[in-house]
C-alpha positions in Angstrom: 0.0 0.0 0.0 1.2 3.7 -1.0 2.1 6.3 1.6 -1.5 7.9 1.3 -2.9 11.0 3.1 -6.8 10.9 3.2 -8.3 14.2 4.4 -12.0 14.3 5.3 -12.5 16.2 2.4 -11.6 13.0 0.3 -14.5 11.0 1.9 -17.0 13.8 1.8 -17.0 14.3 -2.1 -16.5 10.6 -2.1 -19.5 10.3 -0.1 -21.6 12.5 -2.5 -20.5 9.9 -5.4 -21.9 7.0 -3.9 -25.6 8.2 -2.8 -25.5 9.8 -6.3 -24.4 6.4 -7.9 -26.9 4.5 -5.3 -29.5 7.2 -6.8 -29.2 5.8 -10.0 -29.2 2.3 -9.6 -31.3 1.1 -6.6 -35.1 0.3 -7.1 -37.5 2.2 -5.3 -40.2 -0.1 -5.4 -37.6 -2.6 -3.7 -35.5 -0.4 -1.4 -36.8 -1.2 2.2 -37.6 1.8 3.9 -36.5 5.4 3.3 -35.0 5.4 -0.4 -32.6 8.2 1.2 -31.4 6.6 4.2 -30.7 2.9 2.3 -28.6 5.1 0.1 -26.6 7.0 3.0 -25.9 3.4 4.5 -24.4 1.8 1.6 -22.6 5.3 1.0 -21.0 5.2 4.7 -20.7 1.4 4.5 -18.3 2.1 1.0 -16.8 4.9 2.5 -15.7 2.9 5.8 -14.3 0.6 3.7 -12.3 2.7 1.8 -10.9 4.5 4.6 -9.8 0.8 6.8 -7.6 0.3 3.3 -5.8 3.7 3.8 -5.2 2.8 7.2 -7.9 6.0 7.6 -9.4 4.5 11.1 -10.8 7.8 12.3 -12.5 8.8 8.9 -14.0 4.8 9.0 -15.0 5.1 12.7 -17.5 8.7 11.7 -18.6 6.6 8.6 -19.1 3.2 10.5 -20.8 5.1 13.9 -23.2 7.2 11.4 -24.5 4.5 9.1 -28.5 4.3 9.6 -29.2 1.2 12.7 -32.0 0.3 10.5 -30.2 -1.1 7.5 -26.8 -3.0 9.6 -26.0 -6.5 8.4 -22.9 -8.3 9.2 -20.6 -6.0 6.5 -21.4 -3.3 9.6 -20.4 -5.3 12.5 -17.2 -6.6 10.3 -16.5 -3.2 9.4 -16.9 -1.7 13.3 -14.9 -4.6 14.6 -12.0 -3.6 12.2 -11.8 -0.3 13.2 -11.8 -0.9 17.0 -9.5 -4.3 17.9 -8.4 -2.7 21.1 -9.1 -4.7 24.5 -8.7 -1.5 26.6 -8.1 2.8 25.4 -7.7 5.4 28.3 -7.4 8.9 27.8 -5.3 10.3 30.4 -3.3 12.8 29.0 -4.1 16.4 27.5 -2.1 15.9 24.2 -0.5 13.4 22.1 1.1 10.0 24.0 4.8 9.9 22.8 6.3 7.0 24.9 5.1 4.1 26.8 6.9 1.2 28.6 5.4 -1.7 31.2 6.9 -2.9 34.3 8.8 -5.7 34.4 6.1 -7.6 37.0 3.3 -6.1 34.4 1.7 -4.1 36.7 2.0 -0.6 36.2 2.4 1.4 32.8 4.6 4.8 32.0 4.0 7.3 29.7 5.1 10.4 28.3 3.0 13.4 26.6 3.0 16.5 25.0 1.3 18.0 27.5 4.5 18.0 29.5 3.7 15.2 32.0 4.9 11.7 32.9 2.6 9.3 34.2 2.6 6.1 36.0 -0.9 3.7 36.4 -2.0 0.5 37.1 -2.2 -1.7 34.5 -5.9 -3.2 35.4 -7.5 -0.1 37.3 -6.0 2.4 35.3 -5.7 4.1 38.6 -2.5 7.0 38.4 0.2 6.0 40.9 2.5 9.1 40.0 2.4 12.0 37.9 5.4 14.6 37.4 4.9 18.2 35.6 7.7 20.3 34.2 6.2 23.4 31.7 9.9 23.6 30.9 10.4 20.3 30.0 8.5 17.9 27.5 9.3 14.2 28.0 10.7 12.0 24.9 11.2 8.5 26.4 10.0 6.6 29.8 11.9 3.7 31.1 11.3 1.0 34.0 14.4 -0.6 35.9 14.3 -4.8 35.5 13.7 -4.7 39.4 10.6 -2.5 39.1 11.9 -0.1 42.1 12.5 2.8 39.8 11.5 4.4 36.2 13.3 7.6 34.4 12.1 9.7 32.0 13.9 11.4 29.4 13.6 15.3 28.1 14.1 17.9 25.4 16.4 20.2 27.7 19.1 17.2 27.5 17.5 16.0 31.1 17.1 12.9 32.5 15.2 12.3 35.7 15.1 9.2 37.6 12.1 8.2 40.4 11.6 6.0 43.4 8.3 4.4 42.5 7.5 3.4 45.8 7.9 6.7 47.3 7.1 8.7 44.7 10.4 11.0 45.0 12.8 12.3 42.5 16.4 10.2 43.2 18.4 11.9 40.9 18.7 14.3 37.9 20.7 13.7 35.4 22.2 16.9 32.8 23.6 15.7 29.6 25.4 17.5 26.7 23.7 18.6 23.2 21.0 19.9 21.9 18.1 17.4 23.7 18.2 13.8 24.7 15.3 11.8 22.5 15.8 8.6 24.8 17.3 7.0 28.1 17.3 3.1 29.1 18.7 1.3 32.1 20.9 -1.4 31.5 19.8 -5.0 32.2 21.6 -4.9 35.8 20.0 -1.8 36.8 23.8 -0.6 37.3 23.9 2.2 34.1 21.8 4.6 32.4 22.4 5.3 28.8 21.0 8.3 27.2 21.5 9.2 23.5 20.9 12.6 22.0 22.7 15.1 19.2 24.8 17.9 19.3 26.0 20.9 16.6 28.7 23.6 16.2 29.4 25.3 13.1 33.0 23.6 12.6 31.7 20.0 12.6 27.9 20.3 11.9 25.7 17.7 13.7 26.7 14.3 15.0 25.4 11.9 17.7 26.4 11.3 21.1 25.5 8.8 23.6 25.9 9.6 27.0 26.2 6.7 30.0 25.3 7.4 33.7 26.3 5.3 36.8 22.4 4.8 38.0 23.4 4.9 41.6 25.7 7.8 42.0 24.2 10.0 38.9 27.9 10.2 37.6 28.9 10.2 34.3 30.8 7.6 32.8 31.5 7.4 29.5 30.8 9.7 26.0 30.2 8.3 22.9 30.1 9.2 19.6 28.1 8.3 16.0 27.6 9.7 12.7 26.3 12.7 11.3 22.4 12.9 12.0 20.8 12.5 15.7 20.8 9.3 17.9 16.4 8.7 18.4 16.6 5.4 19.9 18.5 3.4 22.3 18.4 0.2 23.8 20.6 -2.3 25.8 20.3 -6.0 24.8 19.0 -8.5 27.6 22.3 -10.1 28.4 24.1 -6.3 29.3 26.8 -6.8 27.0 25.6 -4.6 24.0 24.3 -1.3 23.4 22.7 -0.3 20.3 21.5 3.3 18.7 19.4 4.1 15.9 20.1 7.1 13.5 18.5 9.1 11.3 21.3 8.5 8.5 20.5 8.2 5.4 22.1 4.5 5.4 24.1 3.9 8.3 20.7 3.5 10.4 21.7 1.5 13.3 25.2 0.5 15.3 26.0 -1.7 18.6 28.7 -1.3 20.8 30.2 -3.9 23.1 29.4 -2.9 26.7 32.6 -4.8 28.1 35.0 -2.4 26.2 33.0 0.3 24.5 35.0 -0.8 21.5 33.6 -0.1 18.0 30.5 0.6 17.0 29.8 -1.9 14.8 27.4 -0.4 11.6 24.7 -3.0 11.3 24.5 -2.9 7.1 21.7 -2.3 4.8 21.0 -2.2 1.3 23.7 0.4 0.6 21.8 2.5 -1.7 20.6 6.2 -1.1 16.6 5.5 -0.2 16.4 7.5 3.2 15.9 4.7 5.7 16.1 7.0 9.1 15.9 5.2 12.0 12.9 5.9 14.7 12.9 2.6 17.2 14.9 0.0 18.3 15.1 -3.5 20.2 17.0 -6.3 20.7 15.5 -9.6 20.9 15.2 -11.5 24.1 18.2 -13.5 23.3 20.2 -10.4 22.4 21.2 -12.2 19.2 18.9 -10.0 16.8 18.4 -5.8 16.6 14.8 -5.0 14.9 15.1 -1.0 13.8 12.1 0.8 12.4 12.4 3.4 9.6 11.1 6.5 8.3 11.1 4.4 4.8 8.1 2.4 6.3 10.0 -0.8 6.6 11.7 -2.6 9.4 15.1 -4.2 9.5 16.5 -7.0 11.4 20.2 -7.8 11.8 22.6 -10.3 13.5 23.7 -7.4 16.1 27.3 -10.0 16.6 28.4 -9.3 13.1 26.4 -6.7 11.6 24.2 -8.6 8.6 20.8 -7.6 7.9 18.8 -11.1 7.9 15.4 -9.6 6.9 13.4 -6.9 6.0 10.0 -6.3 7.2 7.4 -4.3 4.8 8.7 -1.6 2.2 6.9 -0.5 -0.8 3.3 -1.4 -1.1 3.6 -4.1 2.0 3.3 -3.6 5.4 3.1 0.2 7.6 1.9 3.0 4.5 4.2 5.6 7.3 7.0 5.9 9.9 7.7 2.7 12.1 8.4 4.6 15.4 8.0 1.5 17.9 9.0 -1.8 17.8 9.1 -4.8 20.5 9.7 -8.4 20.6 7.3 -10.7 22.1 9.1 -12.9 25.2 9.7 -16.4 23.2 11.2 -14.1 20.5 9.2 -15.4 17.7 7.1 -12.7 16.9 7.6 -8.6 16.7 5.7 -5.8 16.9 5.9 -2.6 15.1 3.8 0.7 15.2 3.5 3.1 12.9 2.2 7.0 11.9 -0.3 5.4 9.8 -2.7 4.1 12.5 -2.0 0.6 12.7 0.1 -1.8 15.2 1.3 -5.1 12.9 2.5 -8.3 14.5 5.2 -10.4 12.6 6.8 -13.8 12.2 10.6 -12.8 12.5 11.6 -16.7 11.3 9.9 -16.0 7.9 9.0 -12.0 7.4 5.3 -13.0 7.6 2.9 -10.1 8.4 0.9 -12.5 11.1 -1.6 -9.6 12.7 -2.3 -5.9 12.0 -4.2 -3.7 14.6 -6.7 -0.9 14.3 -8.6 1.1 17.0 -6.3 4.7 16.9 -7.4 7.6 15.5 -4.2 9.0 14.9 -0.6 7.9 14.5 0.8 5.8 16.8 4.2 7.2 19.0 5.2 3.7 20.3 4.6 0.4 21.6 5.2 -2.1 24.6 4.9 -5.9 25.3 3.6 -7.0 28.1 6.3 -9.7 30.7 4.1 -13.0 29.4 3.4 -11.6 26.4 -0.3 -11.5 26.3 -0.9 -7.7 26.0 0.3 -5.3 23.8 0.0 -1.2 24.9 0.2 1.7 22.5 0.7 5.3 22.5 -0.8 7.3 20.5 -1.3 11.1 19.0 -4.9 10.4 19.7 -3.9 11.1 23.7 -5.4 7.4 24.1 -3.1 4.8 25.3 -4.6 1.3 24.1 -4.2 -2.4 25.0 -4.3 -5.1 22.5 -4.3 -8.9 23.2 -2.6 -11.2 20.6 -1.5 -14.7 21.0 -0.6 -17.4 18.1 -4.2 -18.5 18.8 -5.4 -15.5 17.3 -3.6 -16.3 14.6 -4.3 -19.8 14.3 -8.2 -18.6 14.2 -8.2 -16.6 11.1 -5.7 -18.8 8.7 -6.1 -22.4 8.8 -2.8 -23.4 6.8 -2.6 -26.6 4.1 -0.3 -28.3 2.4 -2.6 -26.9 -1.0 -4.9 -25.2 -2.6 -8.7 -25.8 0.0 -11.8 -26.5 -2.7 -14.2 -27.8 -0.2 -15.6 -26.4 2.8 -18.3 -27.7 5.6 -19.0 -27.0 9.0 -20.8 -29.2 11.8 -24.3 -28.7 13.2 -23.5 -27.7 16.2 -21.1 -25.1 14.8 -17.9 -26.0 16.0 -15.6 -28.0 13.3 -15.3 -27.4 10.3 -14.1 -29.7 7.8 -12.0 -29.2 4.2 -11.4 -31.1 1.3 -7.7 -29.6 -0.4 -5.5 -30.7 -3.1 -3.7 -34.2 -2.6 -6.6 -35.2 -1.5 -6.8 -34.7 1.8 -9.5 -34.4 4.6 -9.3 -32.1 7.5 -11.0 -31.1 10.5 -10.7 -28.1 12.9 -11.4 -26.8 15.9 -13.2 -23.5 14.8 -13.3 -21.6 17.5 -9.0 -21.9 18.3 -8.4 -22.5 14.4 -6.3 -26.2 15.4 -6.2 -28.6 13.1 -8.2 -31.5 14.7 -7.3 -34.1 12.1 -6.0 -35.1 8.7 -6.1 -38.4 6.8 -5.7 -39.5 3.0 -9.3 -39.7 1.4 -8.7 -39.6 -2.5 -6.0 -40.4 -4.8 -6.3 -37.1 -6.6 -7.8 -33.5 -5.1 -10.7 -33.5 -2.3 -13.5 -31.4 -3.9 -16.2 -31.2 -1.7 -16.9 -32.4 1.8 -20.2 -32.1 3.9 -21.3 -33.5 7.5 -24.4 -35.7 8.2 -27.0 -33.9 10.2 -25.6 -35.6 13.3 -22.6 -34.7 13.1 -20.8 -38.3 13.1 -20.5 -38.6 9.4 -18.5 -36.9 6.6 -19.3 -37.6 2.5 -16.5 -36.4 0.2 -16.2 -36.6 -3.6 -12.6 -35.9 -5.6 -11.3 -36.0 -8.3 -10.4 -39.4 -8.5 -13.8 -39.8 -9.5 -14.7 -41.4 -6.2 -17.6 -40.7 -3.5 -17.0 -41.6 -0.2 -18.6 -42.1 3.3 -16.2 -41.3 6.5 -16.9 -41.8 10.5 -15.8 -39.2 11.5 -14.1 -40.3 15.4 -12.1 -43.1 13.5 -11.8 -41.3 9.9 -12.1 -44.6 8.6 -14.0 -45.4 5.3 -17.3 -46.7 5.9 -17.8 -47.1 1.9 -17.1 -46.1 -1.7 -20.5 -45.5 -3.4 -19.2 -44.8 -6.8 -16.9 -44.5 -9.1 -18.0 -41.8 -11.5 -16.8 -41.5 -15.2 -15.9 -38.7 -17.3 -17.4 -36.0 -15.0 -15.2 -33.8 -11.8 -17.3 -33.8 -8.6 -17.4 -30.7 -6.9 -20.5 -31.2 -4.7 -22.1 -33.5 -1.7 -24.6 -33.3 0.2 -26.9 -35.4 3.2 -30.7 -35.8 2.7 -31.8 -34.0 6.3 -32.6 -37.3 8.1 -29.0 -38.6 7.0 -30.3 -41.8 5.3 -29.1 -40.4 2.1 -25.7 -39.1 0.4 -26.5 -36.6 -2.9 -23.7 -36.4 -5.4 -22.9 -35.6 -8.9 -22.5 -39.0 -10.7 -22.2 -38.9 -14.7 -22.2 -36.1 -17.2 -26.2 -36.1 -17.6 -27.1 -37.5 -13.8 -26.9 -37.0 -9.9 -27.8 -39.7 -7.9 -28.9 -40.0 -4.4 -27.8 -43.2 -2.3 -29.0 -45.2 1.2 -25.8 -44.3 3.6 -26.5 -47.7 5.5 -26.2 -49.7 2.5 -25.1 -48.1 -0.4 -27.7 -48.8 -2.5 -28.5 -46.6 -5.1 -32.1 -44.9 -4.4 -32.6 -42.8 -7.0 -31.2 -41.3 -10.7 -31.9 -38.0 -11.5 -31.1 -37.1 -14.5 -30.0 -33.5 -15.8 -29.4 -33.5 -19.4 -26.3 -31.2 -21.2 -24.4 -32.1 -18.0 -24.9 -31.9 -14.4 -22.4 -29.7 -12.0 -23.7 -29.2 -8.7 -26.2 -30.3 -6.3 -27.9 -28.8 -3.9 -30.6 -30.0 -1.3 -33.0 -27.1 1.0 -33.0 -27.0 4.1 -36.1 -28.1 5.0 -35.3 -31.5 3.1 -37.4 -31.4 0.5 -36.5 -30.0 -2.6 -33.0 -30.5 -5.0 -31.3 -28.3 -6.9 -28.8 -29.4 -9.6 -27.2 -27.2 -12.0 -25.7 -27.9 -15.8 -23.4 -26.8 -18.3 -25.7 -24.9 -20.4 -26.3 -22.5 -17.3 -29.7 -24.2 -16.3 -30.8 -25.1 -12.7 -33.5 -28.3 -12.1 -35.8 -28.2 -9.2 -36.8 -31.4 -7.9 -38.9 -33.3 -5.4 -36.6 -34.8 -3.1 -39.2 -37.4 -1.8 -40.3 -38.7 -5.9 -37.9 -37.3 -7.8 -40.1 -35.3 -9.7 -38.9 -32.4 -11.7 -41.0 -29.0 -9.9 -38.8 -26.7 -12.1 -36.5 -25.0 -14.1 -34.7 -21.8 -13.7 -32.4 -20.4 -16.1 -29.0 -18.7 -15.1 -27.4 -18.0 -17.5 -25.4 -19.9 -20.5 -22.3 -20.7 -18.6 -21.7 -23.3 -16.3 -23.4 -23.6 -13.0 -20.6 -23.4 -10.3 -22.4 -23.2 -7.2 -26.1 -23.4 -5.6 -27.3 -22.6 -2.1 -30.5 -22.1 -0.7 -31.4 -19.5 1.7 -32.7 -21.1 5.7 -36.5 -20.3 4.9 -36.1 -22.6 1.3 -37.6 -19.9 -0.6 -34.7 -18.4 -2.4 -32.1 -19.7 -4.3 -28.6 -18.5 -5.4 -26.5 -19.4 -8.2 -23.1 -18.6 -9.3 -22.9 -18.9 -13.0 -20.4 -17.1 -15.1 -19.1 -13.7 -14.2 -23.0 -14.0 -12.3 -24.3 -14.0 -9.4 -28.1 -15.1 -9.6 -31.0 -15.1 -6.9 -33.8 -16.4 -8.0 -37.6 -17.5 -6.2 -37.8 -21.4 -5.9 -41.9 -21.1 -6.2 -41.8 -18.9 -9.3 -38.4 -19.6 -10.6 -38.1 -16.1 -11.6 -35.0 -14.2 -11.4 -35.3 -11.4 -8.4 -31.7 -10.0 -9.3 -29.1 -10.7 -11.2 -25.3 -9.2 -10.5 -22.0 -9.9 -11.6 -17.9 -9.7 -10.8 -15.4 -9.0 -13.4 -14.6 -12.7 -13.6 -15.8 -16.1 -13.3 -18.3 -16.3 -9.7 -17.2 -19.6 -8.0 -19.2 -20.0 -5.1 -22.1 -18.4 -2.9 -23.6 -18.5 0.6 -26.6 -16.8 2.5 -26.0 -15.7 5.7 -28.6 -17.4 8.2 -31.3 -14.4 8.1 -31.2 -14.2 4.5 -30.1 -10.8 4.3 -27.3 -10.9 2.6 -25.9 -13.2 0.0 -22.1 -13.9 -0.2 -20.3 -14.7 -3.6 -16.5 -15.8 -4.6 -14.9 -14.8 -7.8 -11.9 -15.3 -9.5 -11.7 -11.6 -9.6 -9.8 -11.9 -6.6 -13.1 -10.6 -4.6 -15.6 -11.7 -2.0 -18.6 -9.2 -2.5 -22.2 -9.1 -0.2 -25.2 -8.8 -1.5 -28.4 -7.2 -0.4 -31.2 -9.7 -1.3 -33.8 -7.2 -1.1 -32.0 -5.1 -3.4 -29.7 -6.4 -5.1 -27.1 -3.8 -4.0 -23.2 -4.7 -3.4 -22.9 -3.8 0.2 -19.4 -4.5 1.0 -16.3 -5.7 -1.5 -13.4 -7.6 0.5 -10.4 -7.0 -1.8 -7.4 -10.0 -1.6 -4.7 -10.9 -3.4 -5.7 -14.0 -5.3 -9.0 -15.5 -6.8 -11.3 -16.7 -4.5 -12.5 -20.3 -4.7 -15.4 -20.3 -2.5 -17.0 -18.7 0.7 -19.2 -19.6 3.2 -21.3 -18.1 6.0 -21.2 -19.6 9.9 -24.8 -21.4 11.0 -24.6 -18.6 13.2 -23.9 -15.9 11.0 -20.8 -14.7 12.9 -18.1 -15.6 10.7 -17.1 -15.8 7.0 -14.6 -18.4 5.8 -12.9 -17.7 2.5 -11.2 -19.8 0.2 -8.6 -18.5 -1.7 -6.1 -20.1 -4.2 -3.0 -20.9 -2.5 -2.9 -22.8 0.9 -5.3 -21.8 3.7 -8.6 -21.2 4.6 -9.2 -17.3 5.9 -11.8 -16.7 8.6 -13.4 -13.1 9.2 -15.5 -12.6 11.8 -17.9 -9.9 13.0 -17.9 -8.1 16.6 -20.2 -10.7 17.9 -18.2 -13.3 16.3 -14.4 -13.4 16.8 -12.1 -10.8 18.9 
């Protein structure tokens, strides 16, 4: 994504484009309620979006808050839980939050502000424990000692002032050289303060200094110097033996010194060329191996600190933070890192492979800096917003919204009661998962080729999968051992299953002009249907008693599940049939056809709308109150879809075209299917965290 500046003037005439475009293109006859206020929701509803993709949170938050009540489906909840992923936000500063750190016991939080204060509050209460005021002096940097006794601040008049928590009382006050100090640390052992900072003269121009304290005495110790540009971060590794700086070079953005001998500094290296990289936070990793530095070039480094390599690059150009990185912090195991940034957002990563796991919204405003919790559980913020906001992540979270394969998913199912699903990927394997943690539950071999399609029995015991071996299949689910093979098709692919709703029955695709249905005890073939010009897709209503299967030639056949009589044709379109669902009620169905997305009335077999994507529509799904229909496109798109009027009320935008999607049975969550390897799960604010 591109360093963009969105100003509410942006979303205002955008605004005005999309209730005149809604003008033009919704039926009156159908829009429910007030024609005006349908076309202000979808208007805020596209505009929310829009701004959540600029990393715009505050401009989404107005659009998202002022969207008519009347008219809020599940894009609104998904949309409001976006923009506000914080587990805690207190206001209790006057002015923009520019540092933050947590004690080492987790209890107590410190911050600095614009409005000229230092702060100290408990963690859970929020309660202030200590507050210092200086109109001379505007804190830059808060620090905690490792044994929690006391906590410094750092300010613009080249001051550092250190604190007895417990009593409350200044213990010393430290006066460095240059022009201000922009950040002070203890070392591990409590036993040093470092400062670092920049000074000028007209001979030699700027350069930066570091300065080191004995903590106890207040003394100064040692003076060092580095480049040509200020020192704006600074940070001892864990083990005490290194100290590191980050610059605001053009290059040269970061460089460690060994603590035993103050010998060096070693110039952690970069790409060598001219982009201006800037360095505006720094940490080392728990086991003092790695340095992280975040840049004004949006991007964040990592380097072996012992010998100065970069090993990986986090973000850049149209990935990752669209601004500044000014905080990062590594999570306690070391795995992950966390990074904030000017353009709203905090992002978790997988240092091992560069992966953006997470990325946060909730601030209005940029955000100043970030800490990590002792066990890792909480991350806090600070923000130009004045909030300060805590964020809970865990690889839980993680494992909840991508459930990774070994290949591309095709099928999708989930349980009756709602909590497993179950998918049918390339290779040919089955899976099931715990939904609500995202943990694989369990894998096994089903088909000799790809798993197309998989669905659950109505109790919950049983799974029926079809592939493209050509085979369809009956599992138990607790052993996962075939109970039977019902048949091996010819010269069609199977990309659809279903149960009758008593379970007696298994519905498949057979041959290129039938479905059949089958008894699960025996299976015995009970009935043929056949479906001239080729069948595609079954589908079976909830209520049990009517089929849907879909051809070639873009036609859909209704029958009577109980006779197999033929109730009914609609016609789609000319293109295949890709998908069918019905909605809860059994009175509407939808069809993915083409570049279409059809909903039609199962009595009358009349078309109530027909839309489209920009490429081939691959699956659809009805959320449980029927309001919305959900399609998948190769267009690299989900969309939703009003099925009162037709209207596209949200677009989910990804990277890669979208095999299928599918609403939860309790309307909380959407799973996506993209190409690649892993199933994507979004959920509403009722639904996940």
């Amino acid at each position: 994504m591109t360093n963009l500046t969105i100003s509410r003037d942006f979303f205002a005439v955008f605004f005005v484009l999309v209730v005149a475009l809604a003008a033009n293109t919704i039926d009156a006859q159908a829009q429910p309620g007030s024609e005006i206020e349908y076309r202000s929701y979808l208007a805020h509803i596209a505009a929310a979006s829009n701004a959540l993709r600029v990393n715009e949170t505050g401009e989404a938050k107005r659009w998202i808050d002022g969207a008519p009540v009347r008219y809020r489906g599940w894009e609104w909840s998904y949309l409001s839980s976006l923009a506000n992923q914080h587990t805690m936000s207190r206001t209790i500063h006057d002015a923009p939050v520019t540092a933050i750190a947590v004690s080492q016991d987790g209890k107590f939080l410190a911050s600095a502000s614009a409005d000229r204060t230092v702060k100290v509050t408990n963690v859970e209460s929020g309660d202030e424990i200590f507050k210092f005021s200086d109109p001379k002096l505007i804190p830059q940097s808060v620090s905690f000692s490792s044994d929690g006794r006391r906590f410094l601040a750092a300010f613009s008049r080249h001051t550092v002032i250190v604190w007895d928590l417990a009593k409350k009382s200044e213990v010393s006050r430290l006066q460095g050289q240059g022009k201000g100090i922009t950040a002070a640390v203890f070392s591990p052992n409590d036993e040093l303060i470092a400062s670092c900072s920049w000074n000028v003269s007209q001979q030699r121009g700027v350069w930066g200094i570091v300065e080191i304290w004995n903590a106890a005495t207040g003394e100064p110790t040692k003076q060092l110097e580095y480049g040509i540009k200020p020192l704006v971060g600074i940070a001892f590794s864990p083990d005490g033996k290194q100290l590191a700086v980050a610059s605001w070079e053009v290059d040269k953005i970061a460089a460690v010194w060994d603590t035993s001998n103050w010998s060096g500094p070693r110039v952690m290296e970069t790409e060598g060329d001219e982009v201006y990289k800037a360095g505006q936070s720094i940490a080392f990793s728990p086991d003092s191996r790695t340095l992280a530095v975040g840049g004004k070039d949006n991007a964040i480094r990592i380097w072996d600190s012992a010998n100065g390599k970069m090993i990986k690059k986090l973000g850049g150009p149209g990935r990752g933070h669209a601004k500044w990185v000014n905080g990062v912090a590594f999570t306690p195991d070391g795995r992950d890192l966390v990074s904030a940034s000017t353009d709203q957002t905090l992002k978790v990563w997988d240092v091992a492979s560069g992966t953006e796991l997470m990325s946060f919204r909730g601030h209005i405003k940029g955000i100043n800096a970030v800490a990590v919790s002792p066990d890792g559980r909480n991350l806090f913020s600070a923000s130009g917003d004045t909030t300060i906001k805590a964020w809970t992540f865990s690889p839980t979270d993680v494992n909840a919204r991508l459930w990774k394969h070994d290949g591309s998913v095709y099928g999708f199912a989930v349980s009756p009661d709602g909590k497993t699903a179950a998918t049918a990927a390339w290779q040919g394997k089955l899976r099931l998962w715990d939904i609500a943690s995202g943990n694989e539950i369990a894998v096994w071999q089903a088909h000799g080729q790809s798993a197309n399609a998989v669905a659950f029995s109505p109790d919950g015991k049983r799974l029926a999968s079809v592939g493209n071996d050509n085979r369809i299949k009956l599992w138990d689910i607790a052993s996962r051992k075939e109970l039977r093979t019902f048949e091996e098709a010819k010269g069609n692919q199977l990309i659809s299953v279903g149960f009758s709703r008593d379970g007696k029955n298994v519905l498949a695709t057979s041959s290129m002009e039938s479905a059949k249905i089958w008894d699960t005890d025996t299976g015995k073939l009970v009935r043929n249907i056949d479906h001239k010009n080729g069948v595609t897709f079954i589908a079976l209503s909830a209520d049990g008693r009517t089929i849907a299967t879909g051809g070639t030639d873009g036609k859909i056949e209704l029958w009577e599940m109980n006779s197999g009589r033929n109730v009914g044709t609609i016609h789609s379109g000319t293109s295949r049939v890709l998908s069918i669902a019905f909605s809860l009620d059994g009175k509407l169905l939808a069809a993915a056809s083409g570049r279409t997305v059809g909903l039609y009335d199962v009595n009358t077999q009349k078309a109530i709308f027909k839309v489209g994507h920009d490429e081939g529509v691959y699956g659809v799904s009805f959320s449980p109150d029927g309001r919305r229909l959900a399609s998948a496109s190769s267009d690299q798109t989900v969309k939703l879809w009003d099925t009162v009027t037709g209207e596209a009320v949200l677009t989910m935008p990804f990277d890669e075209s979208i095999y299928g999607v599918h609403f939860s049975p309790d309307g909380k969550r959407i799973f996506v299917l993209p190409i690649g390897n892993d199933v994507r799960v979004f959920g509403s604010r009722d639904g996940q965290k």
